[in-house]
C-alpha positions as CSV (number, residue, x, y, z in Angstrom):
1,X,153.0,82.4,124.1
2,X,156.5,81.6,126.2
3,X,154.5,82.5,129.1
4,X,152.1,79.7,128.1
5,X,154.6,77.1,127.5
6,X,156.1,77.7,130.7
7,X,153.1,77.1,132.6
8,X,152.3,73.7,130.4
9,X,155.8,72.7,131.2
10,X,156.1,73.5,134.9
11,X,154.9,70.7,136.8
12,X,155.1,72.8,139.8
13,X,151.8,74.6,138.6
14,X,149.0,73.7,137.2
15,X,146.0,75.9,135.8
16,X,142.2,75.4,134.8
17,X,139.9,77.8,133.5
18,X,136.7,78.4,134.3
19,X,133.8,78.4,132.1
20,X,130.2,78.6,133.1
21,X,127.8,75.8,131.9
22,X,125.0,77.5,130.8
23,X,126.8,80.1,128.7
24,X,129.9,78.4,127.7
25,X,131.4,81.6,128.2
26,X,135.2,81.9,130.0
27,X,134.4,83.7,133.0
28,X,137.9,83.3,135.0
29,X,140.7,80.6,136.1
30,X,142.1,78.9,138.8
31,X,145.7,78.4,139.9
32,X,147.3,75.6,142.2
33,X,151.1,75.9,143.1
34,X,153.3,73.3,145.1
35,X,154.5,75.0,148.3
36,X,158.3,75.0,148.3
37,X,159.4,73.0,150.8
38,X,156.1,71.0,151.5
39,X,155.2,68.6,149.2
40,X,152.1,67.5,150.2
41,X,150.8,71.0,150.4
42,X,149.1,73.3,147.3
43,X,148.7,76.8,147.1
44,X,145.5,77.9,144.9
45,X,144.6,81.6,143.7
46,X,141.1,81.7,142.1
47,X,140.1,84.9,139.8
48,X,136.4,85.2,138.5
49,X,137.3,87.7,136.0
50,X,133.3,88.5,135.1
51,X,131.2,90.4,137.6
52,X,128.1,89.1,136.0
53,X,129.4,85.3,137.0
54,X,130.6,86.2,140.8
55,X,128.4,84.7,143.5
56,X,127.5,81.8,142.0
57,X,129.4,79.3,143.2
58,X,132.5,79.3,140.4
59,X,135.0,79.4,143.1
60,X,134.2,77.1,145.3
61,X,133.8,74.6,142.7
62,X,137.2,75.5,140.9
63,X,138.9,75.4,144.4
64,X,137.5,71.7,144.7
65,X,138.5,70.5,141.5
66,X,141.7,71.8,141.6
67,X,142.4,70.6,144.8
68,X,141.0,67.0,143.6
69,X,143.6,67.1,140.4
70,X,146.2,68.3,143.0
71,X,145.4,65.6,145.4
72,X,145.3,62.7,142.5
73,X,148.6,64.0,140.4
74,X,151.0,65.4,143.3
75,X,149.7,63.2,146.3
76,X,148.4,66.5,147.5
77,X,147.2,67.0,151.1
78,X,146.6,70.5,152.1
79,X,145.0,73.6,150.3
80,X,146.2,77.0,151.0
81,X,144.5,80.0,149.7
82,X,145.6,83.5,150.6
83,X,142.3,85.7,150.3
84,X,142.8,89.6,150.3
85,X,140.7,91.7,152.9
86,X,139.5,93.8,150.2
87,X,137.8,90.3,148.7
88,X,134.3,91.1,149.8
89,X,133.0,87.7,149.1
């Protein structure tokens, strides 16, 4: 629950998660971070939690709306994501 309130209250971060239309279910969230030291930049992390919802577009569309809150609440220019080589998609 502190861990919660942080993230409400940090207005360095910023978090939406993802639930599929057709189900309604939760199937993962997305993260956007200022960069320190650049404020027109974002950092986003993306995590679609269920297997049976990967593939289908979830990230990209999270990754686009963050990036739109980003770019209409912190003047936002730049995305950066960081993928892992192990991310196979």
């Amino acid at each position: 629950l502190e861990n919660q309130r942080a993230w409400r209250d940090d207005e360095t971060k910023m978090t939406f998660i993802l639930v599929e239309a057709e189900s309604g279910r939760p199937v993962g969230d997305v993260n956007a971070f200022r960069v320190e030291g650049d404020a027109r930049a974002v950092e986003v992390s993306v995590m679609v939690a269920e297997p049976w919802a990967r593939g289908r577009g979830h990230g990209r569309d999270a990754v686009r709306c963050i990036a739109l809150a980003a770019r209409e609440l912190w003047g936002a220019e730049r995305v950066v994501a960081k993928i892992a080589r192990s991310n196979a998609r």
